[in-house]
C-alpha angles and dihedrals in degrees: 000000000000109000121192111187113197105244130159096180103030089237105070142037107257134199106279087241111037094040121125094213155325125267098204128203131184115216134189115165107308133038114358111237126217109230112165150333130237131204121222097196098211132156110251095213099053121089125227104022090145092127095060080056101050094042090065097052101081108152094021122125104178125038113185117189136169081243154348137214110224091242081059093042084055096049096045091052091048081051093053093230120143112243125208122178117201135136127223133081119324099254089044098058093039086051092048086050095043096047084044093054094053090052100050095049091047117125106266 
């Protein structure tokens, strides 16, 4: 499963459409791996750029993110992304979805 977590600084979840990038990550099962990270190129003072966030995610199937606007919300669904919204660094809130994930698809 191939994970992007919004990130301007590579440190910290960031807001879907102000973000500066994504740190992506691919996961299956164990640990998750880094792989790359991808610029947005947006400009930090415009509103609503959702959509330069969402064209660069190709092969992704979860997007987490601190926050996202419901335009966004909209797009990321029509996109049939996951989308998770918690704040926190970028390894803790990778980590949060990844632990969840296991629990959840434990054997009952």
């Amino acid at each position: 499963m191939k994970i992007a977590v919004a990130t301007s600084d590579q440190i910290n979840a960031d807001h879907f459409g102000r973000t500066k990038g994504f740190a992506i990550y691919q996961w299956d099962g164990d640990d998750p791996k880094y792989i790359e990270y991808i610029e947005t190129n947006i400009n930090p003072e415009a509103k609503h750029q959702w959509q330069q966030g969402l064209s660069i995610l190709g092969g992704c199937e979860v997007v987490i993110t601190a926050q996202a606007g419901m335009k966004a919300k909209y797009g990321i669904k029509k996109a049939n992304l996951k989308l998770v919204e918690d704040e926190g660094t970028v390894e803790e809130v990778l980590n949060r979805f990844i632990d969840h994930e296991r629990f959840m698809n434990k054997p009952i």
